[in-house]
KEKE-3310 file (N, C-alpha, C; in steps of 0.2 Angstrom, whole numbers, plus 5000, padded with zeros to 4 digits):
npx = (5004:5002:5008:5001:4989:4990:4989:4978:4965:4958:4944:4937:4924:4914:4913:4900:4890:4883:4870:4872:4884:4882:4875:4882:4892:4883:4880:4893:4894:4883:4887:4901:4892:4885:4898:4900:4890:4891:4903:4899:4889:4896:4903:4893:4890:4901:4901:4888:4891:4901:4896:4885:4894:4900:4887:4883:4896:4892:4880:4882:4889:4879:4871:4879:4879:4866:4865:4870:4866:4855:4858:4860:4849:4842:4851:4847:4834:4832:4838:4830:4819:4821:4822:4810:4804:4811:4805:4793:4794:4800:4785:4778:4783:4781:4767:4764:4770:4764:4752:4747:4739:4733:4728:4734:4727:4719:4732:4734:4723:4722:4735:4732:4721:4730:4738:4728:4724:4739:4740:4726:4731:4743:4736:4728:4736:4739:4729:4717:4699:4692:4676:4662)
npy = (4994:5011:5025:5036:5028:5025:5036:5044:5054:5069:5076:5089:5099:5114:5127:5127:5137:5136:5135:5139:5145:5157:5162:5163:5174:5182:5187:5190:5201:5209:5208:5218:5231:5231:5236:5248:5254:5256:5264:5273:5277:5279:5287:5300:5301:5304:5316:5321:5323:5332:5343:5340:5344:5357:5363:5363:5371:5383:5386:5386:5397:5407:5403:5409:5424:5429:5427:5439:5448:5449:5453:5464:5471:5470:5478:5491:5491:5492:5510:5515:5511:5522:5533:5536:5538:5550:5557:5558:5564:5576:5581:5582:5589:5600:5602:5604:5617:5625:5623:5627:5624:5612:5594:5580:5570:5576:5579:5564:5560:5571:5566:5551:5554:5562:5550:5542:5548:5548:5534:5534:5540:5531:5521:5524:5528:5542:5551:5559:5557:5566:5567:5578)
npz = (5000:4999:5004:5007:5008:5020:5031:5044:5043:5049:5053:5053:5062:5057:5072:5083:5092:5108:5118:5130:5129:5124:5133:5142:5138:5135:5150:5154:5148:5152:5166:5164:5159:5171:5181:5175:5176:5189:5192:5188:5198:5208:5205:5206:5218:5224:5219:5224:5237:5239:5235:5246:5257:5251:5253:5266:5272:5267:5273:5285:5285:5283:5294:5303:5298:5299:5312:5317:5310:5316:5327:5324:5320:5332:5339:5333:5335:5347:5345:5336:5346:5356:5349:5347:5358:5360:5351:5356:5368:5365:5357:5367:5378:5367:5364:5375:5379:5369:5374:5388:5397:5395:5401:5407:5404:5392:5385:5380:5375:5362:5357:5354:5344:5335:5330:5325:5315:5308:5307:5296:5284:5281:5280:5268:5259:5260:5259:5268:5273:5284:5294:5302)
capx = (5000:5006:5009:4995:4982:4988:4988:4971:4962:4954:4936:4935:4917:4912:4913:4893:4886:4876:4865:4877:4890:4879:4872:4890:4893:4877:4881:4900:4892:4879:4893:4903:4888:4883:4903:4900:4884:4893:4907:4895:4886:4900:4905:4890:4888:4903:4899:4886:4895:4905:4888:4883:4899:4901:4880:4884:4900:4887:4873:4885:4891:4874:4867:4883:4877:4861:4866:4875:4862:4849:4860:4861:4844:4841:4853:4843:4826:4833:4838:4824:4813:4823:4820:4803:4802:4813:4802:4786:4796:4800:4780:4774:4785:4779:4760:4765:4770:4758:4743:4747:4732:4729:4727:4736:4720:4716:4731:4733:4716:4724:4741:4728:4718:4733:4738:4724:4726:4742:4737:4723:4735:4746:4730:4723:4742:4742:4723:4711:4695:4688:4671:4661)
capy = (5000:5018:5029:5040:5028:5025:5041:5045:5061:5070:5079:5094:5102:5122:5126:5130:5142:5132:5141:5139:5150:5162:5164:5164:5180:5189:5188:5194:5212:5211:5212:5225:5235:5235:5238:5255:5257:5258:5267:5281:5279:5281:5297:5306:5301:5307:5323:5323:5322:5336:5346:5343:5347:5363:5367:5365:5378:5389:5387:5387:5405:5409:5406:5417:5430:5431:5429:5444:5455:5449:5457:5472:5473:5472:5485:5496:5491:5499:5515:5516:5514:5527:5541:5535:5539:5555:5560:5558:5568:5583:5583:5583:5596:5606:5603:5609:5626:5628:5623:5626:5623:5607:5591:5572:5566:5578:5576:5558:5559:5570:5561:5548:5557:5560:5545:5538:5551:5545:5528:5533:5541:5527:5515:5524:5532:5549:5555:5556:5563:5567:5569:5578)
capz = (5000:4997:5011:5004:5010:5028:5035:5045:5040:5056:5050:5058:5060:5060:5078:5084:5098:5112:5121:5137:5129:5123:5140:5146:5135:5138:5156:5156:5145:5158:5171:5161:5160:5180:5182:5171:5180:5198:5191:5187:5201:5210:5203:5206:5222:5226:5219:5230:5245:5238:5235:5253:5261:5252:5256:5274:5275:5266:5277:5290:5284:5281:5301:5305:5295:5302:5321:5316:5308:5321:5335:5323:5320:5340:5339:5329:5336:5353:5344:5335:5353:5361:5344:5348:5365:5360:5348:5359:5374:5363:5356:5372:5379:5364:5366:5385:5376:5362:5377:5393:5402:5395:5407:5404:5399:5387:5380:5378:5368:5357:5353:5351:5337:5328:5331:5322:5308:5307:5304:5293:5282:5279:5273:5262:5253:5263:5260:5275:5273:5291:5295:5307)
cpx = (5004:5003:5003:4987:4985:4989:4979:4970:4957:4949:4936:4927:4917:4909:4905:4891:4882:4875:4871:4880:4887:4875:4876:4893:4888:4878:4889:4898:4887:4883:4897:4899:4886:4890:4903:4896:4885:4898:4904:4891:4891:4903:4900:4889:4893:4905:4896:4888:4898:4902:4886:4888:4898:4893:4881:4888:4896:4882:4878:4890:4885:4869:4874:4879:4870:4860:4868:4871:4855:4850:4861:4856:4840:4843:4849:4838:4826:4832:4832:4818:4816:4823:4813:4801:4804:4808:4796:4788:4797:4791:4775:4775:4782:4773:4761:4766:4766:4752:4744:4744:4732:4731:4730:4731:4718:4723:4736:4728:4718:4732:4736:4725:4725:4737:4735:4724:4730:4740:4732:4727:4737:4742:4729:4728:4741:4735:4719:4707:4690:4680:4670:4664)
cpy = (5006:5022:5034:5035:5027:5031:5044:5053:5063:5076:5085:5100:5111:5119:5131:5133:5139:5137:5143:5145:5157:5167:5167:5171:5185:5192:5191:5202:5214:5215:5219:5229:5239:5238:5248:5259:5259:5261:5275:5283:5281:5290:5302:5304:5306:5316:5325:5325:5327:5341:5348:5346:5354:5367:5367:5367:5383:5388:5388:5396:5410:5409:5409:5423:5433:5430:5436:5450:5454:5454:5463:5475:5474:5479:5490:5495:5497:5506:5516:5517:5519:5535:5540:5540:5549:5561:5563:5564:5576:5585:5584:5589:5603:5608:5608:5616:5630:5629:5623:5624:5616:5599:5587:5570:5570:5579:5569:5557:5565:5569:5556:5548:5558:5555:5541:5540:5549:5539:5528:5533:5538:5522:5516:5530:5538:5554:5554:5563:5563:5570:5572:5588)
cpz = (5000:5004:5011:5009:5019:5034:5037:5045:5046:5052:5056:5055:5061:5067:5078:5092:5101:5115:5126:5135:5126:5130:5142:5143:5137:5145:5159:5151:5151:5164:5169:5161:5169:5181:5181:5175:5188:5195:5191:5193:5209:5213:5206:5213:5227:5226:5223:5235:5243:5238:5243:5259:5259:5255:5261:5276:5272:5270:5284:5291:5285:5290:5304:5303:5300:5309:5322:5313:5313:5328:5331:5323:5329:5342:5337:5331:5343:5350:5341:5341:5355:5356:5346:5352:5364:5355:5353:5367:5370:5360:5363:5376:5373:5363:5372:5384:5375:5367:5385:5400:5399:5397:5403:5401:5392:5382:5378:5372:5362:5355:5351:5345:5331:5330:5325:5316:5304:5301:5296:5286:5279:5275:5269:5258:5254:5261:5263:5275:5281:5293:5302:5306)
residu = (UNK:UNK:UNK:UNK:UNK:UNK:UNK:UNK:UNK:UNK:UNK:UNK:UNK:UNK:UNK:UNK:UNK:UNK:UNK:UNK:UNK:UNK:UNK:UNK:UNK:UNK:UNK:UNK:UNK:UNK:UNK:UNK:UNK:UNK:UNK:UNK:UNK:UNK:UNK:UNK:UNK:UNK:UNK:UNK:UNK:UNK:UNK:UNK:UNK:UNK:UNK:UNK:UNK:UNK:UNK:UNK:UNK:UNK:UNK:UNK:UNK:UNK:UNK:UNK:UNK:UNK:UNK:UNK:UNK:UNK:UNK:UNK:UNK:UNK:UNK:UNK:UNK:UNK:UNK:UNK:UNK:UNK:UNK:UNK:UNK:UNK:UNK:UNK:UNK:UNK:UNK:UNK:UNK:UNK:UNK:UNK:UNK:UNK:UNK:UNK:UNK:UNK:UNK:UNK:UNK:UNK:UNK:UNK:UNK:UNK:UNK:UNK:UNK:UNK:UNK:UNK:UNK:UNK:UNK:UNK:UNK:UNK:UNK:UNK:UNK:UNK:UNK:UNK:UNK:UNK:UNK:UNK)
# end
C-alpha cells in the first residue's frame, strides 16, 4: 500500500454556539455594564457628597450671618425705641408750650387722634378725609 492511504484524516466540523455559551457571553456584558453602572454611580455620588459638604460651609456662613444681623437689627430696634420715646418727649414738651392749660387726659386723647390720623393716612396712601 502507498503511504497515501495509511495516513488518517481528522474531520474537523464548523465550531457552533450552544445556548450555554451564549448565555455565558450575555452575562459577562451584563457584568461589564453593571461595572459602568457603579462606576457612574459612584462618581456622582461622590459629587454629591462634595455638593453637601460645600451646602453645609454655606449654610454654616449663612446662620453666622444672620446671628450677626439679628444682634444688629436688636441694635437698631433699641435706637429706634429710644428716637421714639425722643420724639414723643419733645412733642409733648411742645404741646405743654403751644397749650398750657391742658390736662394728661386731654392730651393723651389728642396724641391719640393724631395717632389715628396718622394711621389713617398710611392706609389709604396719605389722603384722609375726616368727618364731622
Amino acid at each position: 500500500m502507498s503511504q497515501t492511504q495509511n495516513r488518517d484524516y481528522v474531520v474537523v466540523e464548523k465550531p457552533k454556539l450552544s445556548a450555554a455559551a451564549i448565555l455565558l457571553i450575555f452575562l459577562m456584558f451584563m457584568q461589564f455594564l453593571t461595572m459602568i453602572f457603579v462606576a457612574q454611580h459612584y462618581n456622582s455620588v461622590k459629587d454629591l457628597a462634595t455638593a453637601v459638604k460645600e451646602l453645609k460651609s454655606q449654610l454654616a456662613l449663612l446662620r453666622r450671618d444672620v446671628s450677626e444681623l439679628n444682634k444688629k437689627m436688636d441694635r437698631y430696634k433699641r435706637v429706634d425705641a429710644l428716637i421714639e420715646l425722643y420724639i414723643q418727649q419733645m412733642t409733648f414738651r411742645l404741646y405743654k408750650e403751644m397749650f398750657p392749660n391742658l390736662t394728661l387726659e386731654d392730651f393723651e386723647k389728642l396724641i391719640e387722634k393724631i395717632e389715628s390720623v396718622r394711621e389713617a393716612k398710611t392706609k389709604s396712601g396719605g389722603i384722609v378725609v375726616e368727618g364731622g
